[in-house]
C-alpha positions as CSV (number, residue, x, y, z in Angstrom):
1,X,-7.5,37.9,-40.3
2,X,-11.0,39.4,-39.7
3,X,-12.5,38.2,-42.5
4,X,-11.4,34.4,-41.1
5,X,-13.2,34.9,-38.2
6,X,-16.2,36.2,-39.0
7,X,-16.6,33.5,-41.5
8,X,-15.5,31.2,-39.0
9,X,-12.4,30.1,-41.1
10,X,-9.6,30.2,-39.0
11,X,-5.8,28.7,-40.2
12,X,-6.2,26.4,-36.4
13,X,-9.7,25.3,-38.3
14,X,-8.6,24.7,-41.5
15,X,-5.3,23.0,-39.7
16,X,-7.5,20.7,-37.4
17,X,-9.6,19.9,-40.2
18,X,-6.9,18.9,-42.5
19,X,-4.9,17.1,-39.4
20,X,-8.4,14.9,-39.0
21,X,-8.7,14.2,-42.2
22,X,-4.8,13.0,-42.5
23,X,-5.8,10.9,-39.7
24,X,-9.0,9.7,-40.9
25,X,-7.3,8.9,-44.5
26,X,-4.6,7.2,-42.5
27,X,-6.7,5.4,-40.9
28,X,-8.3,4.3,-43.6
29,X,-5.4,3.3,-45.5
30,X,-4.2,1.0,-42.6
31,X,-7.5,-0.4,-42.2
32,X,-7.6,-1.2,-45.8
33,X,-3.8,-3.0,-45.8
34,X,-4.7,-4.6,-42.8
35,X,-7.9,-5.8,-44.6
36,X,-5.7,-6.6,-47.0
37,X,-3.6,-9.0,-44.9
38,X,-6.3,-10.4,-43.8
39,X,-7.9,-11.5,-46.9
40,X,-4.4,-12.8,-48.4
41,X,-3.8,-15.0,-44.8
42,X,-7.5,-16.0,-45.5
43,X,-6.8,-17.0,-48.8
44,X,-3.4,-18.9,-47.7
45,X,-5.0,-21.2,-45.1
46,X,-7.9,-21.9,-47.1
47,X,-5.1,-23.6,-49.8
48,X,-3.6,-25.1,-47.1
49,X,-6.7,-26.5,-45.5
50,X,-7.5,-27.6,-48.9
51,X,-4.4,-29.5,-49.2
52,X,-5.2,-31.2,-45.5
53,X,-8.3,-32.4,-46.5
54,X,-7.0,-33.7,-49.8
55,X,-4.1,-35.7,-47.9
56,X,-6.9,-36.3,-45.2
57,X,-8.9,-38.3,-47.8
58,X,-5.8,-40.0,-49.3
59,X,-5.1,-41.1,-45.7
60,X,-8.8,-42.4,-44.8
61,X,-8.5,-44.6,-48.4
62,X,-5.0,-46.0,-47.0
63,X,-6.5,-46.4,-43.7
64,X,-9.5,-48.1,-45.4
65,X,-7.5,-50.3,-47.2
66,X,-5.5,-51.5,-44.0
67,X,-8.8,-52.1,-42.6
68,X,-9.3,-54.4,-45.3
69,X,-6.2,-55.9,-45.1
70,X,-6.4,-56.8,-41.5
71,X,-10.0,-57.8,-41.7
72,X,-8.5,-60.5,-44.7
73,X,-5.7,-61.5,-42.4
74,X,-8.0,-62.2,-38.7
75,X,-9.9,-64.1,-40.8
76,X,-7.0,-66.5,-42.4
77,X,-5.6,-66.7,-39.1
78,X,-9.5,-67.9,-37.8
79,X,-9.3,-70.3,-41.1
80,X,-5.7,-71.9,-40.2
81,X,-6.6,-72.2,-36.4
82,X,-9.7,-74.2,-37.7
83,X,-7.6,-76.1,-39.5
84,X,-5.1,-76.9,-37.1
85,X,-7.7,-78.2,-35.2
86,X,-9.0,-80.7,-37.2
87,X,-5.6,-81.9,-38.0
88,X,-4.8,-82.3,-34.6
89,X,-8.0,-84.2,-34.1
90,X,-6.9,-86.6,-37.4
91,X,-3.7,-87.5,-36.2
92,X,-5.3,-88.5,-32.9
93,X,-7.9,-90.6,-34.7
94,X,-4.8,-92.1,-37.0
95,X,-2.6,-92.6,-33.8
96,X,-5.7,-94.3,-32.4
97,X,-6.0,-97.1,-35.6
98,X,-2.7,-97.6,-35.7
99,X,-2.3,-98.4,-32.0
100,X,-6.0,-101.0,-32.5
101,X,-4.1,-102.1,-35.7
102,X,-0.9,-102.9,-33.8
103,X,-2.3,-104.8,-31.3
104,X,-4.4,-107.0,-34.1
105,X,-0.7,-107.6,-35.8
106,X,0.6,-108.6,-31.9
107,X,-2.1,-110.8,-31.6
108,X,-2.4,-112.2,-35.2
109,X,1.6,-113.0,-34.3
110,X,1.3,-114.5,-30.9
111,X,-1.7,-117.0,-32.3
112,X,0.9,-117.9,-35.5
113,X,4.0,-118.4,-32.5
114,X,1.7,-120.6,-31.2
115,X,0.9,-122.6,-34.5
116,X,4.4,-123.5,-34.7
């Protein structure tokens, strides 16, 4: 045991070195499978955000084409109101000539009653 300690050697050295250097490798080994983990987690959401934005843009195109859609529709329903309009506005006009026109016909009749 001499020659351990005046080299400095001990077996509680050599122990302690090889218990750090289990703990150090341990270490290591779950830093690296954590690491790990972290890379495969990584690599999972970035599919998965890849998918989002894929069913993101599919979505935006619907949405898009909805947009559209309504756009088309507003503007029949402005066109049909416009035309209501000036429907209404010919059947007052016709409603007025008929009622001038009857009134010509009454007369026309009263002056051919009176003829006879």
């Amino acid at each position: 045991m001499d020659e351990y300690v005046k080299s400095g050697w001990s077996i509680q050295t050599i122990l302690l070195l090889a218990g750090a250097c289990a703990g150090i490798g341990g270490a290591l080994l779950t830093g690296g499978y954590t690491l790990s983990q972290i890379q495969n987690d990584t690599n999972r959401n970035s599919i998965a955000v890849g998918e989002l934005s894929t069913r993101m843009e599919r979505n935006d195109s619907k949405t898009d084409l909805n947009e559209v859609r309504i756009a088309s529709l507003e503007k029949i329903a402005s066109d049909a109101l416009t035309l209501r309009r000036e429907l209404e506005k010919t059947v007052t006009e016709f409603n007025s000539d008929i009622a001038v026109i009857k009134e010509i016909l009454q007369r026309m009749d009263s002056e051919v009653g009176e003829k006879e």
